[in-house]
N, C-alpha and C positions, 0 to 999 in steps of 0.2 A: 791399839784399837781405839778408833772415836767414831762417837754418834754423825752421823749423818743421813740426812734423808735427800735421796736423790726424784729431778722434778721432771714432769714432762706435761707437755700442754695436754688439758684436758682429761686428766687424769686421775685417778687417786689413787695415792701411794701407800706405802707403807715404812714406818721410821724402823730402820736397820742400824747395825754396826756391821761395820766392816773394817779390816786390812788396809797397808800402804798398799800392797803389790794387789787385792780388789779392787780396789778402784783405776790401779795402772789397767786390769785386767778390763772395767769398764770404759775405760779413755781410751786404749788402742782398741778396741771392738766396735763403738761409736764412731771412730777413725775408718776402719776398714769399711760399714757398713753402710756410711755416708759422704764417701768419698773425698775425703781432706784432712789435712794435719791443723786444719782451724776447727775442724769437727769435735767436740770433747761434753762432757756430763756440765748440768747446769748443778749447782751443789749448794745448800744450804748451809752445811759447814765441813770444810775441805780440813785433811788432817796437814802434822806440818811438813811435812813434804810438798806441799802445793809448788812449789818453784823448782823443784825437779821434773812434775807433771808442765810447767810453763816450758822448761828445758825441750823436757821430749817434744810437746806438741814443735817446737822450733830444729826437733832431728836430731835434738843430742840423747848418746844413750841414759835410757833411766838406770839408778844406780842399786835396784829391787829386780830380784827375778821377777818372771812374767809365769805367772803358776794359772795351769791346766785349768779348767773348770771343774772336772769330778776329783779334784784334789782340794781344792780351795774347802776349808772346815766351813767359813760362814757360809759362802752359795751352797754349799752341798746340804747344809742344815736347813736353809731356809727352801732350797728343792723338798726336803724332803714336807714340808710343810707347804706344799702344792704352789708356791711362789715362782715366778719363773721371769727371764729378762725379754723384755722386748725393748726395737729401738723405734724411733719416733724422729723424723725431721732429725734435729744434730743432737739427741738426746738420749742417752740410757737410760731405761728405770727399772726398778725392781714393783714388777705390781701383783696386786690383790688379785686372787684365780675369777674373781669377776672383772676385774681392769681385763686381763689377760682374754677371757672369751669375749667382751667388748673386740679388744684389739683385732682378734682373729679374724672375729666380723668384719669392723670395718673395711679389712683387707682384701677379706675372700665378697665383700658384698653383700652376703645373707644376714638377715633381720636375725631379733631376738627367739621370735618366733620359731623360728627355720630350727636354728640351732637348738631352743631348747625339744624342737620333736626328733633334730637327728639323736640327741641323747637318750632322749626316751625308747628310740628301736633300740639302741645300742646295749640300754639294759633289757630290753625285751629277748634279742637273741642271742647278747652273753650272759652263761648262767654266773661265770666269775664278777664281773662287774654290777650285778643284779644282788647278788650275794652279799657282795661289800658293801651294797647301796642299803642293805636292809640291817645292817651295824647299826646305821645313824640315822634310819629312817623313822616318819611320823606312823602310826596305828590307827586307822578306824576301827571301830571293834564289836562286832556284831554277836548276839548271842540266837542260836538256830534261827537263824537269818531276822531277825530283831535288831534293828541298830539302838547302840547307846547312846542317850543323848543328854544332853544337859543344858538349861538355862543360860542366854548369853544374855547377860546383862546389857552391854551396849547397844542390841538391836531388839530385845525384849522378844525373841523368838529362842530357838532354840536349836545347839548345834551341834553335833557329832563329837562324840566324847576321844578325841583324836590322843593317844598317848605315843611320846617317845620311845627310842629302842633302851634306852637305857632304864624304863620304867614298865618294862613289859614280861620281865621276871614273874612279878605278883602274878600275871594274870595270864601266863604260860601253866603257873603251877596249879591254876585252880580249872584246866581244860583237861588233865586228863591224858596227859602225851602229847601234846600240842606243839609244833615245830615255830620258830620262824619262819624255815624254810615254806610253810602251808600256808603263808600271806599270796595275796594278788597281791601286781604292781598297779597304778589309776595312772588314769593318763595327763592326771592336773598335776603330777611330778615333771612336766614340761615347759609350767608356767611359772614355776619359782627356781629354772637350771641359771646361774649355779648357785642361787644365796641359799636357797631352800634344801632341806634333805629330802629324799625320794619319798613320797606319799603311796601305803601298803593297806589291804584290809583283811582281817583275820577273822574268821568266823567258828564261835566255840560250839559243838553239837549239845542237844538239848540234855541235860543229865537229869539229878532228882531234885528232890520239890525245892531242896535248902542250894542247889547250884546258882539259880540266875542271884535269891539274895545276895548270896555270897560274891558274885561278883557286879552287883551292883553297890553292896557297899564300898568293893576294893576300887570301883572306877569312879563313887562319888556321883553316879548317874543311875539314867532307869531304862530299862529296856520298852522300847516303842517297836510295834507293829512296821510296816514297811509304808501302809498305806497311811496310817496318820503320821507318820515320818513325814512324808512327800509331802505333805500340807503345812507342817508345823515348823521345816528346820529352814534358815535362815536361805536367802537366795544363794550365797557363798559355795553351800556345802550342799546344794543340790545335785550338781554334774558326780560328788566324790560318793552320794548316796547310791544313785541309781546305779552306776556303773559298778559301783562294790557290791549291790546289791544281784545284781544280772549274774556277775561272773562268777561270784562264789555262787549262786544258786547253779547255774552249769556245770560247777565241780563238785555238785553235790548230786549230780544226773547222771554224770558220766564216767564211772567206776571203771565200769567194763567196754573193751571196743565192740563196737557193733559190726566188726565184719568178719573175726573171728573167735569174737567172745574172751579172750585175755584183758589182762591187767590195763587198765590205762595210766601213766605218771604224768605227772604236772611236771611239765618245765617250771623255772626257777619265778619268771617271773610270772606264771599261769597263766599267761597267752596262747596257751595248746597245750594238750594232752598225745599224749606216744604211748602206742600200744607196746608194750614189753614182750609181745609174741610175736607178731607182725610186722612192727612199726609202722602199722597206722598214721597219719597224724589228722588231731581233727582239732577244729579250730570252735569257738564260741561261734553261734548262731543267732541271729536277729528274725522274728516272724515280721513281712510287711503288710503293715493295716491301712485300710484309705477309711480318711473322717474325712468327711465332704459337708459343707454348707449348701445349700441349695437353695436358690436366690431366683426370684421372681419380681421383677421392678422393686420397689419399697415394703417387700415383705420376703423374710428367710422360713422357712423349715426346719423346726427342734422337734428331737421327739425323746421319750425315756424308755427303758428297758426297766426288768423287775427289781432285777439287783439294785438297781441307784438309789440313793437315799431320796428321802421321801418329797417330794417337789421338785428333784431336780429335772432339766430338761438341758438336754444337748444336741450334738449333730451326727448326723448317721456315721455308723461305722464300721470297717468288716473288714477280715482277712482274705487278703491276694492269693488266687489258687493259683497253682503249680502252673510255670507257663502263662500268666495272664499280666499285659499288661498295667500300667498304674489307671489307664483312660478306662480299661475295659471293665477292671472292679469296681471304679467309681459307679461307672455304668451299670453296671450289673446288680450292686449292692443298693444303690437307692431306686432300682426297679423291681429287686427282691423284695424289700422291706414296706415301701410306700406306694406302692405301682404307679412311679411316675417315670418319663421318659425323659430326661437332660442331654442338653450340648452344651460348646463351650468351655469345657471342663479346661481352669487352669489351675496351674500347681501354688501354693503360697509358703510353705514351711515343712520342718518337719519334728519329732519330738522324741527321742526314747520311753517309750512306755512300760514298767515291766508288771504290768498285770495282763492276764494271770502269769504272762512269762516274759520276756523278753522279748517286744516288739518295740518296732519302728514304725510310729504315727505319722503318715504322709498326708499332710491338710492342702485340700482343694475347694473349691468352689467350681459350681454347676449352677448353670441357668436351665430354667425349665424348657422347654422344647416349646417353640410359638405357638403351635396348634395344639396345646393341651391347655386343659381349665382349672388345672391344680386341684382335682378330686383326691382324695386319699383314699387308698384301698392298703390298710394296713395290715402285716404278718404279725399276727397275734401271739406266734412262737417266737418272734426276734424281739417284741416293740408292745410296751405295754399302751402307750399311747402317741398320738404324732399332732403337731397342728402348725399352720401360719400363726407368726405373729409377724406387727410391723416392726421398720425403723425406729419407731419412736418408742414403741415399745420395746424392744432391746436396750433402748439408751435408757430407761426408767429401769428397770432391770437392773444393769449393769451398775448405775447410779446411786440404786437405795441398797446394793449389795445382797442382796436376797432377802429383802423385809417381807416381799409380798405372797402372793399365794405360790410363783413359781420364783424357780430362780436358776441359776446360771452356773455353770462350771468355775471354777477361782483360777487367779491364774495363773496358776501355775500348771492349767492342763491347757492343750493346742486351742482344744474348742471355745474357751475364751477369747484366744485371739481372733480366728477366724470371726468371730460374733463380733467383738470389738474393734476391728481393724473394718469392717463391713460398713457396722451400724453408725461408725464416727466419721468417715469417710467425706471428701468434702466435693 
């Protein structure tokens, strides 16, 4: 046996040992695969048989059997170590399971992108391969729906207290019967296929007074609320909040089927529930909300509700009834609210929101209707107060960050944009 590492353009390898009759096994495969007996491994460093391997490439027999692939100890060891060969122009190599989904790409054509969402169904509707994913996979770790979070030094915010599987013993034992299997999969496990291990979120139900200590001391973190979460954790771990936060709050709604009252069970990766009487299947649910801006030459329409904190003012907002439209609830909801009448109506973004539940923020802008004088006849039951402000008043707003007597949405919610993409507009 000698070290070598075999090279291919563009690539990174991995330094292996191998066999005489390996590397025969590499050279006549590079041969057949690229059509010539000039075809052969570029090599770093060749063991001493190199002049038998010159022999054969020129037709003489090599003087090494020619051994199988599922025989050979070293390929078969380093297979099992998810290593695998591919050829390249006149070259064999043995590459890294990220070289290897590279390759596959460049072949079949599909971006990183592509492939890391085909992987992601593939744990979603196999429960085997979702199973093994949660072996080695990372924890978000909520406790009755409270994510934990902790301090990130580098960005001076603060991020989701994420633990490993090998570090999820502790905090298995301090839930009470708590499964691995009882994790959701995120779907930001498709942004790190294949370096990264699958990203899961686990949520512990509320116990007694000494439970959340207890496992805030064991995770080194503190339990936050859902709504000062969304304000305070870093931009990163935004998308793995809300979506851990939606889906386990679903499978904490949906026990029972609602068409025959049986058991409902989570598939492995809890992308849907099966009734166990029926088989039902029912899938997570999004409510769709329209926040609309409502714009009138050089001045928009904010209004507040009672709930908001105290100065806050934003843009109208209301859920889509059954059967309506995205034009018609815009319409409808800032004619219930303000009694104004809009045209115009186009679409700009949209936002997962999960207050109070799991909805879908579709942000629009509305222009007033020409023949109206922008009176306000406000609903006193939706809208504690409404009013115009200008351009320039938005951009001082926006600007001094809520110093003054009102102030504005942050952005991490739609209606900031919508205000700010408006007000900055050139």
């Amino acid at each position: 046996m000698m070290a070598a590492t075999l090279l291919t353009p563009n690539q990174q390898l991995l330094p292996m040992r191998m066999c005489a009759s390996c590397y025969h096994f590499c050279l006549t495969t590079a041969r057949q695969l690229n059509g010539g007996p000039k075809s052969r491994c570029a090599l770093e460093t060749w063991p001493r048989g190199m002049s038998h391997f010159e022999k054969q490439s020129r037709g003489i027999r090599h003087r090494f059997p020619l051994l199988p692939l599922q025989k050979c100890p070293v390929i078969r060891r380093e297979r099992t170590s998810a290593v695998e060969t591919e050829a390249f122009g006149s070259c064999m190599a043995f590459l890294s399971p990220k070289s290897v989904v590279a390759a596959r790409q460049q072949r079949s054509g599909i971006s990183q992108y592509v492939a890391g969402m085909r992987h992601l169904e593939k744990l979603k509707e196999d429960d085997k391969l979702c199973e093994d994913a949660m072996e080695t996979g990372q924890y978000a770790i909520f406790y009755d729906l409270k994510a934990l979070v902790r301090m990130d030094e580098e960005s001076s915010r603060m991020s989701l207290a994420w633990r490993n599987a090998s570090e999820i013993d502790e905090i298995l034992a301090l839930s009470g019967g708590l499964k691995l299997s009882h994790a959701v999969l995120l779907n930001s496990t498709s942004r790190g296929f294949p370096d990264q291990p699958a990203k899961f979120a686990l949520n512990l139900a509320k116990g007694d007074e000494t439970s959340q200590q207890s496992l805030e001391s064991a995770m080194g973190a503190q339990v936050l609320g859902i709504r000062r979460a969304l304000f305070g954790v870093r931009r990163t771990d935004i998308e793995d909040l809300l979506q851990a936060y939606a889906i386990l709050q679903w499978h904490s709604l949906q026990g029972f089927c609602s068409k025959c009252g049986g058991v409902n069970e989570k598939n492995m990766a809890g992308n849907r529930r099966v009734c166990s009487k029926c088989s039902e299947v029912h899938y997570p649910t999004m409510k769709p909300i329209v926040i609309t801006l409502v714009v009138d030459e050089d001045r928009c329409l904010v209004a507040r509700q009672p709930q908001f904190p105290e100065g806050m003012y934003s843009a109208l907002a209301g859920f889509c009834d059954m059967g309506e439209t995205l034009e018609a609830a815009v319409k409808r909801e800032v004619a219930e609210e303000v009694g104004l009448e809009i045209d115009n109506i186009t679409y700009s973004s949209s936002q997962h929101w999960p207050f109070p539940s799991s909805g879908l923020m579709l942000g629009c802008y509305g222009n007033l209707k020409g023949d109206s004088d922008g009176e306000l006849s406000i609903d006193k039951n939706e809208l504690e107060d409404a009013r115009w402000i200008s351009r320039d008043e938005v951009q001082n707003i926006l600007e001094s960050r809520g110093q003054g007597s009102i102030w504005l949405p942050p952005k991490q919610a739609i209606a900031h944009h919508l205000l700010r993409n408006w007000a900055f507009r050139s």
